[in-house]
C-alpha positions as CSV (number, residue, x, y, z in Angstrom):
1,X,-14.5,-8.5,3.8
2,X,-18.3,-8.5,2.4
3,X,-21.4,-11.0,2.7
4,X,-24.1,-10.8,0.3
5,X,-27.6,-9.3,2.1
6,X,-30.0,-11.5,1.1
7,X,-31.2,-8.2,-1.3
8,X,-31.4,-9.1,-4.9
9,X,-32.5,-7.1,-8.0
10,X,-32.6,-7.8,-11.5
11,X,-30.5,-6.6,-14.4
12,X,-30.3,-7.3,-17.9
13,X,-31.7,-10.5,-16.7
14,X,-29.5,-11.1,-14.2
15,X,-29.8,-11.3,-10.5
16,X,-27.3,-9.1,-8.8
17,X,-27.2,-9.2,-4.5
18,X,-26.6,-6.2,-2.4
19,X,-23.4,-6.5,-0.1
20,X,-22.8,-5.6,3.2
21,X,-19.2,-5.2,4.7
22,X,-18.5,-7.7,7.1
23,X,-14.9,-5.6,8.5
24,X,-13.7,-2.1,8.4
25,X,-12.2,-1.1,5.3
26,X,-10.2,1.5,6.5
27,X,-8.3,2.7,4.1
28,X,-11.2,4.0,2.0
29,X,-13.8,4.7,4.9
30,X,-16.2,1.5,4.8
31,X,-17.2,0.4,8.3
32,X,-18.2,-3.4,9.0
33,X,-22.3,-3.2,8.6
34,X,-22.4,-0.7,6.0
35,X,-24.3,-1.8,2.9
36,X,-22.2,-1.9,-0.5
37,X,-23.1,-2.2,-4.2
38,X,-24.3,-4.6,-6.4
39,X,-22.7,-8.0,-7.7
40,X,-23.4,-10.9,-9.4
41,X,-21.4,-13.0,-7.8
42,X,-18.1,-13.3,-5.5
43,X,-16.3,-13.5,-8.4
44,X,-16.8,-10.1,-8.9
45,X,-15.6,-8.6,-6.1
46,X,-12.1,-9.8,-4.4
47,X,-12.7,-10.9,-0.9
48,X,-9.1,-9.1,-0.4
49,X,-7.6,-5.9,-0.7
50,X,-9.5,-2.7,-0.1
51,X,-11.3,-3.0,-3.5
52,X,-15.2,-2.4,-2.7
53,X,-18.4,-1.7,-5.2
54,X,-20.8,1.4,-3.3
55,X,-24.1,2.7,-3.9
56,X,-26.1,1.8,-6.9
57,X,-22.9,0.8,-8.7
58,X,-23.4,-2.6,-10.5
59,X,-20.7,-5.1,-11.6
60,X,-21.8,-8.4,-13.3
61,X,-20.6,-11.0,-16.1
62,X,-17.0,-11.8,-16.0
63,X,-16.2,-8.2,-14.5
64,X,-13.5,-8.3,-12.0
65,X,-13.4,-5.6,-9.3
66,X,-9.3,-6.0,-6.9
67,X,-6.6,-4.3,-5.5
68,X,-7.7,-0.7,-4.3
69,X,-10.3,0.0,-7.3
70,X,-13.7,1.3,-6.5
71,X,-16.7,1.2,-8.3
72,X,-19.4,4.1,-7.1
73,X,-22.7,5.7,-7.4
74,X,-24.7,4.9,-10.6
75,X,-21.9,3.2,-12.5
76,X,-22.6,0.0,-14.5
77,X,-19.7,-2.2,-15.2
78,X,-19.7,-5.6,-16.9
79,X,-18.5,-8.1,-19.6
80,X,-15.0,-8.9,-19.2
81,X,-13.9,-6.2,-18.1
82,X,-11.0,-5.4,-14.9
83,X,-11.0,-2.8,-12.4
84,X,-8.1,-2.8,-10.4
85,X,-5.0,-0.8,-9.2
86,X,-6.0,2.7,-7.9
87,X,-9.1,2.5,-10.7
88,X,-12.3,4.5,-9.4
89,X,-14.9,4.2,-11.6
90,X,-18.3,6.0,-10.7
91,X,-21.3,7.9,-12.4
């Protein structure tokens, strides 16, 4: 569903990487190529589902983003905390 781009940044001293869709997310509008969000790791982001992280959002630590949740625009989310079902979190 996503690849990481080979962007980093830093945050709270840890490096999060830019993703990139790698297939059509239709359901919520995300086209293969288009650039995502930011993530620590794959862990943060389920490969399945139409869950996806957009813009500036950030999601790092032990946050989990599934199902059809969306993280979006300026929104910081981190810890241990679980987006999921129909969540949309944004800023």
């Amino acid at each position: 569903k996503y690849e990481f781009t080979g962007e980093t940044k830093q945050w709270l001293g840890r490096t999060l990487h830019r993703i990139r869709a790698v297939a059509d997310i239709a359901a919520i509008g995300v086209v293969a190529g288009q650039l995502g969000g930011w993530i620590e790791s794959e862990a943060n982001l389920s490969q399945t589902g139409n869950a996806w992280v957009s813009g500036n959002a950030r999601v790092s630590d032990n946050a989990r983003v599934f199902g059809n949740a969306r993280v979006s625009g300026n929104a910081r989310v981190s810890g241990d905390a679980q987006v999921f079902g129909n969540a949309r979190v944004s800023d």
